[in-house]
C-alpha positions, -999 to 999 in steps of 0.1 A, spaced: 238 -145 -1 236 -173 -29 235 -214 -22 239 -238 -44 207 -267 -47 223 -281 -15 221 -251 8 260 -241 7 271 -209 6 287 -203 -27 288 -164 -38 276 -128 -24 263 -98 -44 269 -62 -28 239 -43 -25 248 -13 -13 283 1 3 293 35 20 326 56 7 352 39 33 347 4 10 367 13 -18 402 20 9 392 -10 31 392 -38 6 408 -22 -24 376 -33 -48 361 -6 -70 325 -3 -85 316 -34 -63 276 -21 -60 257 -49 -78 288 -71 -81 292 -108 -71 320 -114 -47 335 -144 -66 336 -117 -103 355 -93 -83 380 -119 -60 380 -150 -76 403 -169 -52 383 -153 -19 385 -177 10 353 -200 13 355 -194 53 340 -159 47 311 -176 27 302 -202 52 304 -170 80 281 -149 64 258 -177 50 252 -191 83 245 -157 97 218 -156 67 205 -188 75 204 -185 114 195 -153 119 223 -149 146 249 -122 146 286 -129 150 319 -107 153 350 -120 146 386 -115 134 397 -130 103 424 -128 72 418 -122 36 443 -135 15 426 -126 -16 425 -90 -9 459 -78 -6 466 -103 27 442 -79 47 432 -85 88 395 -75 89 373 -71 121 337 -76 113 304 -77 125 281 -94 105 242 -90 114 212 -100 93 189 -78 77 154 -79 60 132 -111 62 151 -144 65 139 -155 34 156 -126 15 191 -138 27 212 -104 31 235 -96 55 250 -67 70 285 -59 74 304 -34 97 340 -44 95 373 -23 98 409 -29 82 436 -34 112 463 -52 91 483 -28 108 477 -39 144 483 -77 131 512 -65 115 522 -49 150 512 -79 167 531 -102 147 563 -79 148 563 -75 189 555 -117 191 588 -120 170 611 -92 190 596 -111 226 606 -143 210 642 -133 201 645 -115 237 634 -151 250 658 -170 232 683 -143 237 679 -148 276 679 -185 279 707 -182 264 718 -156 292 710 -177 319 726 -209 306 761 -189 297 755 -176 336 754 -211 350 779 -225 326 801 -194 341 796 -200 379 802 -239 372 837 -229 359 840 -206 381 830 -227 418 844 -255 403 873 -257 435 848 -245 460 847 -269 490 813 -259 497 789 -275 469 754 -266 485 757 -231 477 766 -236 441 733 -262 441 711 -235 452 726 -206 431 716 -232 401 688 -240 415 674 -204 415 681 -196 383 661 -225 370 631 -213 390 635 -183 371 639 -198 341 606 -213 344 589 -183 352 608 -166 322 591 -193 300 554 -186 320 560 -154 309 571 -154 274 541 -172 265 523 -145 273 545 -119 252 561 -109 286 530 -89 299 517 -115 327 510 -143 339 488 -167 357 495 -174 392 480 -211 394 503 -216 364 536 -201 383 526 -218 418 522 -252 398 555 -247 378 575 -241 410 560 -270 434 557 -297 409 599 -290 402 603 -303 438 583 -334 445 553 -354 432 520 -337 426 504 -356 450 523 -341 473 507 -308 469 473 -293 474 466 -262 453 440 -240 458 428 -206 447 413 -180 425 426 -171 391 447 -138 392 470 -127 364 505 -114 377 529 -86 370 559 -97 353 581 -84 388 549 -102 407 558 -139 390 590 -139 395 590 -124 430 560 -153 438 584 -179 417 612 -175 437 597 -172 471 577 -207 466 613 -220 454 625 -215 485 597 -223 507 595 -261 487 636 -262 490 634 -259 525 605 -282 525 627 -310 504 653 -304 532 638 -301 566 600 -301 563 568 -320 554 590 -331 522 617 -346 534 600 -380 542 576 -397 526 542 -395 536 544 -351 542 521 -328 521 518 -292 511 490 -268 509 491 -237 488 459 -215 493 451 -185 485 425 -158 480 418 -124 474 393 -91 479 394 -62 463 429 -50 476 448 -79 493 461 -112 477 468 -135 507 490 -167 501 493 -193 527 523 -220 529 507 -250 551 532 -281 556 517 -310 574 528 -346 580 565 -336 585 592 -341 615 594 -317 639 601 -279 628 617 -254 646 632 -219 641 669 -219 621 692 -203 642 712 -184 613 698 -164 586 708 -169 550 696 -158 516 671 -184 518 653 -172 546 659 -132 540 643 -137 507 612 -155 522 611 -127 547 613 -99 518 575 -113 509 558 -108 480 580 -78 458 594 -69 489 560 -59 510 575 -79 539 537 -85 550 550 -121 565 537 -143 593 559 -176 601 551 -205 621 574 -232 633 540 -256 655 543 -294 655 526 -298 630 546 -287 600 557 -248 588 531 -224 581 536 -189 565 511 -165 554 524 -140 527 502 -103 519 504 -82 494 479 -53 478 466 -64 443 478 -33 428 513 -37 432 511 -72 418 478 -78 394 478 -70 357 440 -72 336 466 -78 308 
């Protein structure tokens, strides 16, 4: 490495490199060549990397772009070598401008297929609002709507995370928090990425659970609450629904959508206990982790 008179990095000479250099970075005869000689316009972030690494000692691998060199991704390990006071630095690095460029490509199709489908689900709703527009009976519409915005939530949850999971705390807080104040709710629990099928079965059984909460339990007056725990082992992810505060509870006497979709569980284990006490509704929901976690 070479500093300047106030200890910034400024230039590099190669030393030595092996036969793969030459197709990695597209520079020829670099052996005993400055870095700055053979690409002028080379981005000062790589001198400052492998300066420090010079100057502290301390090994670091990172990802970064080289503009300079044909707009190439690089994966590097950078390492120091010799005595400190000679100033040289190793380098193990590896070309994946083609993952990037992979990378970049999916990013842009799961973008499109976002846009694409809220664009789906608004020309659905705008569809059943023409359609129901005569029906006497408004509540049902309300809570076809009201669905599909639930799962237009978790859609977004998802597409930030190019479609391939997503985090429960996030989905639990994006359904609750549609319904009533935060301090309404008490959230508790691990992390745990989802399954894509996982979210959106978890989003819209916590969308009905809350509805049903707005209309008959702990938050339909003012001074109810909600707890949302849960936990995990090794197999098992347990939810709990806890309503407190409330009026009285007790057992509907029909059962609609609403309530056969609660009963369904999470994606359709049906591993459900209800309670209707005085105190408020409680549910407990099971499910095994590998039918619902991703390590994505």
């Amino acid at each position: 490495m070479k500093f300047d008179d106030c200890g910034s990095p400024i230039d590099y000479r190669f030393i030595e490199v092996n036969d793969a250099f030459v197709s990695q970075t597209g520079l020829h005869d670099a052996t005993g060549m400055w870095m700055r000689t053979l690409a002028p316009n080379h981005e000062q972030h790589w001198f400052d990397i492998y300066g420090k690494v010079a100057l502290t000692g301390e090994a670091v691998r990172f990802e970064n772009k080289a503009d300079a060199l044909d707009h190439r991704w690089y994966d590097v390990h950078a390492f120091p070598i010799g005595s400190s006071d000679q100033h040289q630095v190793g380098i193990l690095f590896n070309d994946i401008t083609a993952r990037k460029n992979a990378e970049r490509q999916q990013q842009t199709l799961v973008s499109e297929l976002g846009h694409r489908m809220k664009n789906t689900m608004a020309l659905v709703q705008a569809i059943a609002t023409q359609t129901l527009r005569g029906v006497s009976e408004r509540h049902a519409f309300e809570a076809f709507a009201d669905r599909l915005q639930a799962l237009s939530r978790a859609h977004d949850l998802l597409l930030d995370q190019n479609w391939a999971s997503a985090n429960l705390t996030q989905v639990i807080s994006a359904v609750v928090y549609a319904h009533a104040e935060r301090a309404r709710f008490k959230l508790s629990g691990p992390e745990l990425r989802l399954h894509p099928n996982a979210a959106l079965s978890v989003t819209l059984l916590l969308h009905e659970l809350a509805t049903n909460a707005v209309k008959y339990g702990a938050l339909s007056g003012s001074e109810g609450v909600v707890e949302v725990i849960w936990s995990h082992n090794a197999a098992v992810l347990v939810l709990n629904w806890i309503e407190s505060g409330g009026p009285a509870v007790f057992e509907p006497n029909r059962n609609g959508f609403g309530t056969r979709l609660i009963d369904e569980g999470i994606v359709g284990t049906r591993h459900v206990k209800k309670s209707y006490s005085p105190p408020g509704f409680r549910a407990e929901f099971r499910a095994p982790l590998d039918l619902i976690q991703t390590e994505t």
